[in-house]
N, C-alpha and C positions, 0 to 999 in steps of 0.2 A: 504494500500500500504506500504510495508517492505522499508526501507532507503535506501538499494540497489535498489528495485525499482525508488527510485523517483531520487537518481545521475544518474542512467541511462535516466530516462526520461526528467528529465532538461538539459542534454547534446543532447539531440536528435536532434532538430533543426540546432545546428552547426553541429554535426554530419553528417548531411544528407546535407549539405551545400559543405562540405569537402569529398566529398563521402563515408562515412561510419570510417574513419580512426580515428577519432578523440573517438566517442562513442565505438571502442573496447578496445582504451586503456583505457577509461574513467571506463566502466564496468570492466575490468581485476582489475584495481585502486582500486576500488568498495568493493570486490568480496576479504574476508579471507579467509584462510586455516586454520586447525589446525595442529599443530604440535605435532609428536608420539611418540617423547621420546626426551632424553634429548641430546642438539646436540650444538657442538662451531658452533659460528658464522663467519666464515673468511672474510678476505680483499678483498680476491679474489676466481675464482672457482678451488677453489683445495686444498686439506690439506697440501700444502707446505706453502700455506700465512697466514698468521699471524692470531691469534685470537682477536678478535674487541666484543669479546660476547659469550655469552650462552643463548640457549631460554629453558623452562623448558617442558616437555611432559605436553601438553592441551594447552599451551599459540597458540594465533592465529595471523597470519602473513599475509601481503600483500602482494604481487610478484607484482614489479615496471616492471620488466621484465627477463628474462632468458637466458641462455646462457650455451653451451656446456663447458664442461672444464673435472676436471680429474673426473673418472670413480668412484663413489663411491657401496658399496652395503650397504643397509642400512638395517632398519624396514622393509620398502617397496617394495624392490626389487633391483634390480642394473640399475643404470643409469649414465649417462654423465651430464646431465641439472642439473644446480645449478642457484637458483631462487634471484635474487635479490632482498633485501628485505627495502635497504635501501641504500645512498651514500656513499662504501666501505663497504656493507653487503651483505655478502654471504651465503648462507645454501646449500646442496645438496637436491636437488627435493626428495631424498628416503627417506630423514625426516619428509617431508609436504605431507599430505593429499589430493592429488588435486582431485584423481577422474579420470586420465587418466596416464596414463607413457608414453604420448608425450607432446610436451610445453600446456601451458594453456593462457600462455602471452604471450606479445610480444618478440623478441628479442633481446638483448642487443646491 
């Protein structure tokens, strides 16, 4: 059983207590991306707010949750969602790998 398996499985109980809500954010939590090139980190979702960072292309990230903001086009494609990656950490979702170009987490 893979690490991501067993946070999801040891949240599952409360999970399923709380009707389901608790184990998506748990698994979202869970659950990295990689990251495809080299990209600042912002305050907030959009290239107006300030730089708080750089991640380097391979490092891998965790999205707390998501949120629309300005329109970027990246490696990946063009999108609005910019992934939260941490308390006043921002990336645009066309830097991360997710696997989908709609949210994968929660919303902000």
């Amino acid at each position: 059983m893979s690490s991501e398996e067993l946070t999801v499985a040891a949240g599952t109980d409360e999970a399923e207590a709380a009707g389901g809500a608790e184990m998506t954010v748990e698994a979202a939590a869970a659950r990295t991306y990689a990251v495809v090139a080299d990209v600042n980190v912002r305050s907030g979702p959009g290239t107006s707010y300030g730089k708080v960072g750089r991640l380097r292309a391979g490092s891998r990230v965790s999205i707390a949750c998501q949120r629309p903001g300005e329109t970027v086009t990246g490696p990946t494609g063009t999108s609005k969602i910019w992934d939260r990656i941490g308390s006043g950490r921002y990336v645009s979702d066309t830097y991360v790998k997710t696997g989908s170009n709609g949210y994968v987490a929660p919303r902000c």
